[in-house]
Every structure is written in C-alpha cells, then in structure tokens.
C-alpha positions, -999 to 999 in steps of 0.1 A, spaced: 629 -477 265 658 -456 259 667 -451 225 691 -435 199 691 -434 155 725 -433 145 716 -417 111 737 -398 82 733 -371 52 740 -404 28 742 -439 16 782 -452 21 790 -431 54 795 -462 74 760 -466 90 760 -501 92 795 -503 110 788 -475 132 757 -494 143 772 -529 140 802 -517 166 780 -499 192 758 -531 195 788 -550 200 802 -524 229 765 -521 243 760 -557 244 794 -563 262 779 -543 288 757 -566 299 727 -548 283 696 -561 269 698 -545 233 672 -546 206 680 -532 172 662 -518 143 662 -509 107 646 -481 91 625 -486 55 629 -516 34 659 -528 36 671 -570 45 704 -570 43 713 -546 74 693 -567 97 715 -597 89 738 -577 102 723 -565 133 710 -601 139 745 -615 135 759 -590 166 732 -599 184 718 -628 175 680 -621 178 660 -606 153 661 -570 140 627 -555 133 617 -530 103 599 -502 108 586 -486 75 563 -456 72 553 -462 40 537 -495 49 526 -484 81 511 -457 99 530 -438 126 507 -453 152 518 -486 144 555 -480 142 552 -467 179 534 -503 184 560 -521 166 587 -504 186 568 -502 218 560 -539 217 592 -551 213 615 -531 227 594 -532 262 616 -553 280 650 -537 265 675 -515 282 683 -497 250 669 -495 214 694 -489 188 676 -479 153 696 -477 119 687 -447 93 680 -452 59 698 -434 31 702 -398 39 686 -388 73 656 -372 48 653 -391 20 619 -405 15 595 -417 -4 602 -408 -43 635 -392 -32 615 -358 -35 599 -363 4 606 -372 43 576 -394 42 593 -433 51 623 -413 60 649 -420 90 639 -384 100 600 -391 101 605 -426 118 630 -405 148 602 -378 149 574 -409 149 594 -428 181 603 -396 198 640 -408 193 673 -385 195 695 -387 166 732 -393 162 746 -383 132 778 -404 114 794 -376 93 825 -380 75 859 -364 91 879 -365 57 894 -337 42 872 -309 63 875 -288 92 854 -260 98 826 -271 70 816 -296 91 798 -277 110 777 -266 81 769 -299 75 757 -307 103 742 -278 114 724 -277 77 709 -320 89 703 -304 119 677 -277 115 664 -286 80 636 -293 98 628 -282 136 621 -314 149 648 -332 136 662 -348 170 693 -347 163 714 -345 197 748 -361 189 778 -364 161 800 -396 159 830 -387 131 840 -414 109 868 -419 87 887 -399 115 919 -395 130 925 -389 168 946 -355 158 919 -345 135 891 -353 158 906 -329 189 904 -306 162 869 -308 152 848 -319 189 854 -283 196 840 -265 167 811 -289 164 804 -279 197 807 -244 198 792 -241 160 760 -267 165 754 -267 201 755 -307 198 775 -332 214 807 -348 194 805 -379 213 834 -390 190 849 -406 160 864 -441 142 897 -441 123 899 -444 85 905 -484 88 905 -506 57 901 -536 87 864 -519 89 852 -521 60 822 -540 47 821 -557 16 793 -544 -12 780 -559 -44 745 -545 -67 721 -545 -37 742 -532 -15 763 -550 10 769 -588 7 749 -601 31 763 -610 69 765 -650 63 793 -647 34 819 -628 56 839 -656 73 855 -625 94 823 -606 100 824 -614 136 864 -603 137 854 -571 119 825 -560 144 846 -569 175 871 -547 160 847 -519 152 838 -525 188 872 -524 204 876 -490 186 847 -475 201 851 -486 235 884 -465 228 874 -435 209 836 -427 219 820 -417 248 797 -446 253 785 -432 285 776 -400 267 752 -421 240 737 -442 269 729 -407 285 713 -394 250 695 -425 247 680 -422 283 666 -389 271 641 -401 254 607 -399 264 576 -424 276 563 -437 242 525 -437 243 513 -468 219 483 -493 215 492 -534 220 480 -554 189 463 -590 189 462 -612 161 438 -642 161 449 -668 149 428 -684 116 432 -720 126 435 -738 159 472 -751 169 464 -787 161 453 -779 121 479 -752 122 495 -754 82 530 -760 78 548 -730 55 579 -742 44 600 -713 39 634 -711 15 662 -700 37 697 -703 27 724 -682 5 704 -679 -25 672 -669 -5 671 -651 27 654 -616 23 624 -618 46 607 -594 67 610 -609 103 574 -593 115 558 -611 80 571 -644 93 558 -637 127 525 -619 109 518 -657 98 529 -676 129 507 -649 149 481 -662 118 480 -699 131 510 -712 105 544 -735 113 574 -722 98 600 -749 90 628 -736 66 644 -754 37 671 -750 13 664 -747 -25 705 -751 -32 713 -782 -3 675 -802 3 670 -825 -20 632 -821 -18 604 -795 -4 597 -804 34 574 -833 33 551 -816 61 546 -785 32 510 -772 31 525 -743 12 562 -730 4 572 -693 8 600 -687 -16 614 -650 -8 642 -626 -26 677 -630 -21 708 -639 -44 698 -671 -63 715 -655 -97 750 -660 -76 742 -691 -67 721 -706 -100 742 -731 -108 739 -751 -76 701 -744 -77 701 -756 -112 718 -789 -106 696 -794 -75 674 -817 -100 657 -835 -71 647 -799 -53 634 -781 -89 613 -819 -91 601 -816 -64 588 -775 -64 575 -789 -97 553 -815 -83 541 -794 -55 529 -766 -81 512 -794 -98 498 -809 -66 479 -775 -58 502 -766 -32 499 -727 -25 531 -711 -34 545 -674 -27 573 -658 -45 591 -628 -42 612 -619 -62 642 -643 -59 616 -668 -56 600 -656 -87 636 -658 -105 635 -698 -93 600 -706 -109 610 -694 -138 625 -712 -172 660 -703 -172 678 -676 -156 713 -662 -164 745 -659 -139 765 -623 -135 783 -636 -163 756 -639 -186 759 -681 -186 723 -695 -187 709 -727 -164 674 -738 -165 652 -737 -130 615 -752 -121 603 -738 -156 569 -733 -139 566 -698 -152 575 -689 -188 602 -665 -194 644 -661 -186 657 -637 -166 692 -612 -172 714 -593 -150 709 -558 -163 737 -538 -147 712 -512 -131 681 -511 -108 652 -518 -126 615 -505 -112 634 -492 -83 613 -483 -53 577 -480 -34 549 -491 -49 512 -497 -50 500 -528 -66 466 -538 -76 458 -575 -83 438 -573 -115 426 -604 -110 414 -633 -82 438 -660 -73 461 -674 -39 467 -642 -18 443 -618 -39 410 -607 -55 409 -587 -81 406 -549 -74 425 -554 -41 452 -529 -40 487 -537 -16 516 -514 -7 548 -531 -20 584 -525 -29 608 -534 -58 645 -534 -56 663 -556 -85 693 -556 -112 678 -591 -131 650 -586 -152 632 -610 -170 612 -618 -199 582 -620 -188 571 -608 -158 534 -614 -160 504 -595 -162 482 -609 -134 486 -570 -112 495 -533 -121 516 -516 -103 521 -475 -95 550 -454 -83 530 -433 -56 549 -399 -66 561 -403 -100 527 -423 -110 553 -442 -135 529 -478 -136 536 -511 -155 519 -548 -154 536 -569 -137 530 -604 -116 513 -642 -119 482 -651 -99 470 -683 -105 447 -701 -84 479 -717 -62 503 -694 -66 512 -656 -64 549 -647 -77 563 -614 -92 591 -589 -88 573 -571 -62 582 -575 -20 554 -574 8 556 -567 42 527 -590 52 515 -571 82 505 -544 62 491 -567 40 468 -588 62 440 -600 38 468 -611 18 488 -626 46 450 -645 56 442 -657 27 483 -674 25 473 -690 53 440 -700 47 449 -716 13 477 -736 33 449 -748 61 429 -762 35 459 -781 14 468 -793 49 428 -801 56 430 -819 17 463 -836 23 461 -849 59 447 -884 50 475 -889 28 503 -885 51 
C-alpha cells in the first residue's frame, strides 16, 4: 500500500491538522484512505475517524513487536490506495523520553514508510534547514523524504522551498498559513476530543481547501507510492465461544467515556463477544442483554455531574457488580466505580461507590507513561504473577487506588501498587491494549460466556 508519516521535532506543531487536512484532500479524490496513529494516544483517532469516518488503528511498539505492526498495517491497509500514519510527539521520542523504542521514527523504519516532516515557518529562514537536516540524519534510516511548512506565509514559503532544497536534498512539498480558523482546541490530555467541536467538520474542510491550494498533493501521492512491498504474516483468532453463546459486552461510549483501543474491541469481537454500547451519562440502566460491561477512560470529571444524577444508571452498575457480572475499568471507568469524585473546580458528587476512595484533579500528570504491570493476585482478567504491558496518562488522582497489581516504569524502574481485582471485576488507573494482552482479553471473555451461560434461563 502506498504510504506516508507526516511526523514533527515536537508536540504542538500542528500534526493533527496537517494530517486531518490531507485526509480530507486525499479522500476528495476519490481514494480509499486508511489512517493511523502512532503510540498510545485516543484522542487523534477521533479525529482521523471523524474525516473519514472508519476507524483509525494504533500501532504501538511498545505493546507490540515490529513483526506485528507490519501485520496490523499490512492487514488493514491491504485494500487501501494510500496509508496515512500520524507521529507521536517528536519524530524520536520514545519510550522513557531517553529512547526511539515506540517512537514515530522506529514505527516509519518498522513499515518501511517515507516521512514528511511538519516544521514550523515562523520567525526562521536559513535555520530551518538545520532543523531539518539535524531530524533528518539523526539517524541513517530515518525516512524522511519530504517537508510540509506550517504556520507559513506564501512570501515566506518562496523563500524557504529553495533553501530546504538546496540545503537537505528533500522535497518542500509545501506549507499552511498561520490561521487562527485552524486551530484545534486543547485541554489537560491534550486536545478536546473530535465530538465536542460543533465546527470540526468546517475546520478540516478548511484545512483541506488550503492544502489543495498550497501543497503539492501530487508530490505526496508520488512519495507515498515509493514505498516498498511490506512483507508480513496474516493473524487468526479463534473465537472462545460459538456465535450462538457469543457474550454480550456492553461497552460505555459517550462524552464522559470514549477512549478505547479500536483493535481491543475487535481483539474481543475476533474473541467470540457482541459489543452493544451504552451511555453512563443518557441510559437510564446497563443494557439488559449485559454479560459483562467494559467501562473505559475518557472525561467523566467534566461531565460528573450528569453521571452523578444518572441515579437510575449508578443503580443499576451497582446491581450488576452485585449480581457477579464481570466488569472492566480503565481508568475513567475506574473514576465511576468509585465513592465520590471531584469536578475541575474541585465541587464533589458521589458515583457507584463500589470501590472506596474520591478522586481530585491534580493540575499535573500523575504516573505518566509505559508501564509493566503485574497482577499480585488471581481474579477476572488475571492470575497472580501474570505480568501485562500497560500505559497511564491522568491529571485526577484518587485516594485509593488499590493494591490488587504493581506496576514498573520500564526505564526509570520508578514502581508503585496500584489496581482492584476482585473475583468480577478488574479496575485501576492503568490502559491495556488487549491484543497484546490476550490471556487477559480471554479470560474477559470467558468470564462474560459463563455469566451469559448462568444468566440465560433468566432472561
């Protein structure tokens, strides 16, 4: 499939609406365009799912191996005319911050994908070719093939296309004004996800219209088209139950809660579960077809007060947990089991209140990064001594957050306690993508099979 990163030396140089525009222009086109996000992030792929309306797939080096990234991408880009991947942070920022391991740089050199780099045309002339020639051959292989200047002027931009490409030897395939009618909205994790900007759509067409103006879209496709056959192995999953037992996750999806990996939903479809989706802040009760809910991260501390008055939902999550019903929380989700939890502005509302504790914006990440967990003892989802790759990325913190697993920074070796397994339920800070987690994943499953196997005569 042909292919391009559009990557960058930083966080804030305009990734997202680089990327965001280009699918727009491709998809115009006529083309069938897939897109992807590098490393852990949710909030991009909203974005990239909202241009396109299909799903945008992770791919993550620290929760898999470079074999099955090429799977991942090989898989389900087959049938594509053109991949479009977003970097993470700086092109080589990696795991720990102190490696290129997970970076945007190792998932280009894993995909044998050329690179475009998004550097900023403020303020500079000559210097940026440092810069880019400095991203450039950091290291050997870096792929990088083509410039796009942003924050540019069209004066400013027949100014630098020339040194770029005498100094670098790469193609400036060209640039995006400095337009406040770009820009995209942030708040503590980043930017405010794609379903609270009633003018995202305006904003991407714009960024689009732009582009068809003032890059050489013919050029990219051209790049892209340079990349080479991608050798991979196809995966099978079996599924753990046949389609007529198949368990029914119900899965919280709404404003409060909508950070999911899509490959971990499709890990448990491929599994043998039914996903239905339900809303924590809107439903007045869990699905009655639930053999188990899925309650992931998102924003339920800007949005607490509707949860909280939701009595009939927070009943109902109450009697399932008291029912037996398997329950999986991330996060978010582990916010909402909790006994109270605390808006932005530090006014307090009580939740389910099936785990102990409240929980308190901080004002600064807390446990920030990668991972290694190990459950220290059995329950849904784990036995003890079972050790999972996994990710935190929060500004609440809360006053409790269990003891049940002990987790490990894999560079810094920085560790704390951390997590609830009970029998029925597995909740914590900590985020999993489930198909690096498969006994984990199975065992989810499993657990909802037999509550649906215990239940059926009921119903």
């Amino acid at each position: 499939t042909p292919r391009v990163m559009i990557a960058a030396g930083s966080s804030g140089s305009g990734k997202t609406t680089v990327v965001c525009g280009l699918l727009r222009a491709l998809a115009r086109r006529e083309l069938d365009v897939i897109a992807y996000k590098c490393g852990p992030d949710y909030i991009d792929p909203m974005f990239h799912r909202s241009v396109l309306n299909t799903p945008c797939r992770n791919l993550d080096l620290f929760f898999s191996t470079e074999d099955e990234v090429r799977t991942l991408f090989g898989e389900r880009s087959a049938s594509s005319d053109i991949a479009v991947l977003e970097g993470v942070m700086g092109f080589y920022d990696g795991l720990g911050g102190t490696s290129t391991t997970g970076s945007a740089y190792h998932v280009a050199r894993a995909v044998d994908c050329p690179v475009v780099l998004v550097v900023d045309g403020r303020d500079v002339s000559l210097t940026i070719a440092a810069t880019i020639n400095g991203l450039a051959q950091f290291r050997p292989d870096a792929h990088v093939a083509g410039v796009i200047v942003n924050r540019c002027s069209k004066m400013t931009f027949a100014l630098l296309k020339p040194i770029i490409e005498r100094e670098c030897g790469i193609k400036a395939l060209g640039y995006l004004p400095n337009d406040p009618a770009l820009a995209l909205e942030s708040r503590h994790l980043g930017l405010v996800t794609a379903s609270e900007l009633p003018d995202l759509q305006e904003k991407i067409d714009h960024a689009a219209d732009l582009m068809e103006q003032t890059v050489d879209l013919d050029a990219l496709l051209e790049l892209a088209q340079t990349a080479p056959a991608l050798d991979y192995e196809p995966t099978h999953t079996t599924p753990l139950v046949s389609p007529s037992d198949a368990p029914v996750i119900a899965v919280a999806q709404d404003s409060a809660f909508c950070f999911y990996y899509e490959e971990s939903l499709e890990f448990l479809r491929n599994l043998g579960a039914r996903i239905v989706e339900f809303s924590p802040m809107k439903d007045a009760s869990v699905p009655p077809e639930a053999d188990a809910l899925y309650l992931g991260g998102g924003y339920p501390e800007l949005h607490v007060r509707e949860l909280s008055e939701n009595t009939s939902m927070l009943d109902s999550v109450r009697a399932a947990h008291a029912g037996g019903m398997p329950i999986f929380a991330e996060c978010g989700g582990f916010l909402y089991l909790k006994e109270r939890i605390a808006d932005i502005e530090g006014d307090e509302y009580p939740l389910t209140g099936i785990l102990p504790g409240n929980a308190r914006y901080t004002g600064k990440l807390q446990r920030f990064g990668y991972i290694e967990l190990t459950a220290q003892r059995d329950g849904l989802c784990v036995k003890a001594g079972d050790t999972y790759r996994a990710h935190e990325f929060h500004y609440y913190d809360s006053s409790d957050n269990g003891s049940s697993c002990h987790a490990v920074k894999p560079t810094s070796g920085r560790n704390w306690d951390c997590g609830v397994v009970e029998p029925h339920l597995f909740a914590g800070f900590p985020h999993f993508y489930l198909p690096a987690c498969r006994p984990m994943a199975e065992r989810f499953v499993q657990a909802a099979a037999e509550y649906h196997a215990s239940h059926r005569s009921a119903r």
